[in-house]
N, C-alpha and C positions, 0 to 999 in steps of 0.2 A: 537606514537599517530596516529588512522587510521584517514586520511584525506576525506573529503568528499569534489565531486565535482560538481560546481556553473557552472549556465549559466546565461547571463543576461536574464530575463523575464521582465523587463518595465523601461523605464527611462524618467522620468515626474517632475513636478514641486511639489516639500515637499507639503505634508498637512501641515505638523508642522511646517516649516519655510519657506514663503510668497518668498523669496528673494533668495533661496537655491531650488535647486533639487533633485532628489532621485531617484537611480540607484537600483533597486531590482535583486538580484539573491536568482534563486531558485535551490533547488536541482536537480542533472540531477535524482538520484532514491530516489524521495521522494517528499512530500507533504509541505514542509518547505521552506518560501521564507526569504530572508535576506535582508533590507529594508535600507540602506547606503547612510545619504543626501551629499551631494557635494554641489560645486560650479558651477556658473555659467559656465564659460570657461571649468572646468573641465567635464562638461557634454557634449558642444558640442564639445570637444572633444573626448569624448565617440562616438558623436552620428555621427560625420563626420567619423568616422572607422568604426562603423556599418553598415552605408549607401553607404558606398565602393567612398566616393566623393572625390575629387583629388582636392586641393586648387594648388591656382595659384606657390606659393613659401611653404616647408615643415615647419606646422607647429612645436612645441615642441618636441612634441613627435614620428612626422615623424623623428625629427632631432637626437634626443636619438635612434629609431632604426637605422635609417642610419650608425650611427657611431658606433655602435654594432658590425654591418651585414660588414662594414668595419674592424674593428678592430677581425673579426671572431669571436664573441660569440654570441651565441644563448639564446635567451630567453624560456626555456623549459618549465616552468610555472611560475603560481603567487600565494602564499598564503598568506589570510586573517591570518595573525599568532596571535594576541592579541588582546584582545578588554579593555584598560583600561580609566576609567573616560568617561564613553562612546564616546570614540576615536578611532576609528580601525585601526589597526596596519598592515603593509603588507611588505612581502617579494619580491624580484625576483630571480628563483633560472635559474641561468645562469648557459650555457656549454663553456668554451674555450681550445680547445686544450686538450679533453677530463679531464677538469678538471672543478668541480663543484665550485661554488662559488657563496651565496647570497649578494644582496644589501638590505638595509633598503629603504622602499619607502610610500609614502601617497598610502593609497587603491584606492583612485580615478584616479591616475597616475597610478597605477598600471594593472587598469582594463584599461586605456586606452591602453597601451604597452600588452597586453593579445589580444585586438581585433585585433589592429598592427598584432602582430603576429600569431595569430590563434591558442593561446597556452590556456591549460586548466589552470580555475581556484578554487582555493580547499581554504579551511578551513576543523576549527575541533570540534569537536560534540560541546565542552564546550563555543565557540562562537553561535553555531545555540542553543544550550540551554539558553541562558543567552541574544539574540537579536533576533532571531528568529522568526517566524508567521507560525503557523500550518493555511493552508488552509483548509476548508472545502471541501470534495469534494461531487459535487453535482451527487443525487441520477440520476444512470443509466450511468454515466459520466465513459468514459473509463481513465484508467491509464497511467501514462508517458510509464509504462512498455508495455502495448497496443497498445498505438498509435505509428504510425510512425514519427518517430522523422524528421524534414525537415532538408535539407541540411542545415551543420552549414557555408559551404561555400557562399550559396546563394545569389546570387550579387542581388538581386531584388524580389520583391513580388510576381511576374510575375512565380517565380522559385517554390511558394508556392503552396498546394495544397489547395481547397477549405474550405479542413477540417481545414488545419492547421492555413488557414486565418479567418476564424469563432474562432480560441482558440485562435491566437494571441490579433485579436479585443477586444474579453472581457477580456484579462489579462492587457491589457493597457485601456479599460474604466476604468476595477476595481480600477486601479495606478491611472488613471486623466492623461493618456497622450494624450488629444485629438486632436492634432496636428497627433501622430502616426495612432491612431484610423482612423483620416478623410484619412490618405492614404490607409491605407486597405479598409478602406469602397469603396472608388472611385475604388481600384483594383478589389472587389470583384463586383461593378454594371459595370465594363468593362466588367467583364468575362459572367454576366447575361445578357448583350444588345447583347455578340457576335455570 
């Protein structure tokens, strides 16, 4: 089964559920976002690895890599594998001692240990068919495959280019992450006073 692979593009508070969050990946080649609510904890866990922040003592998931990265096994990727009773299902396909071997894991734990460790994340057509969101793209709008993709390393907004902080803005108004929004906005009238 060919895998297709996800980036996170928005993580903001569920439309659909008040008390719950929602982690969007979109395709890296393609116009299809996958729209995945979590939990509280389990977002800013997400969002404390995106934002490259260092808590005082490791949390959860600092603590499952550390003891990986100890114990020599690599986290090579994460796939969204099942989607049943609308549940999403997720793998981690680990390397130890040149020997492959998955675990069974909640997706939202999964994508936190994916940003941890800077590993790609995939799913398969028959979840993007069946949970999926074709975006529209807007008339004159250039393509994923056009534009320059920003470092996926990027410790900071500061790292971003103008363009790319003008597309990130409106893919997180579009989500409702205005928390994320007001930090771009402020990066991008730094860049306009400087």
């Amino acid at each position: 089964m060919r895998k297709i692979e996800l980036e996170i593009v928005a993580l903001s508070h569920s439309v659909t559920q008040s008390s719950n969050y929602a982690v969007v990946l979109g395709e890296s080649e393609g116009n299809r976002r996958l729209p995945i609510v979590i939990g509280a904890p389990e977002a800013q866990a997400i969002a404390i690895a995106m934002e490259r922040m260092t808590p005082n003592r490791p949390l959860t998931h600092d603590l499952l890599k550390n003891t990986l990265l100890t114990f020599d096994i690599e986290l090579t990727e994460i796939v969204i594998s099942n989607l049943i009773e609308g549940i999403f299902h997720a793998r981690l396909i680990c390397l130890q001692n040149g020997k492959k071997f998955e675990i069974d894991s909640r997706t939202s734990d999964a994508i936190a240990l994916a940003v941890r460790f800077g590993c790609p994340i995939y799913t398969y057509e028959f979840i993007m068919e069946a949970a999926g969101i074709v975006m529209e793209q807007e008339e004159g709008a250039t393509t994923k495959k056009e534009r320059k993709k920003p470092n996926k390393k990027a410790e900071s907004l500061s790292d971003f280019s103008v363009e790319d902080l003008e597309k990130m803005l409106n893919e997180v108004l579009e989500a409702e992450d205005y928390e994320k929004a007001a930090k771009i906005r402020d990066e991008l009238n730094r860049r306009e006073t400087s």
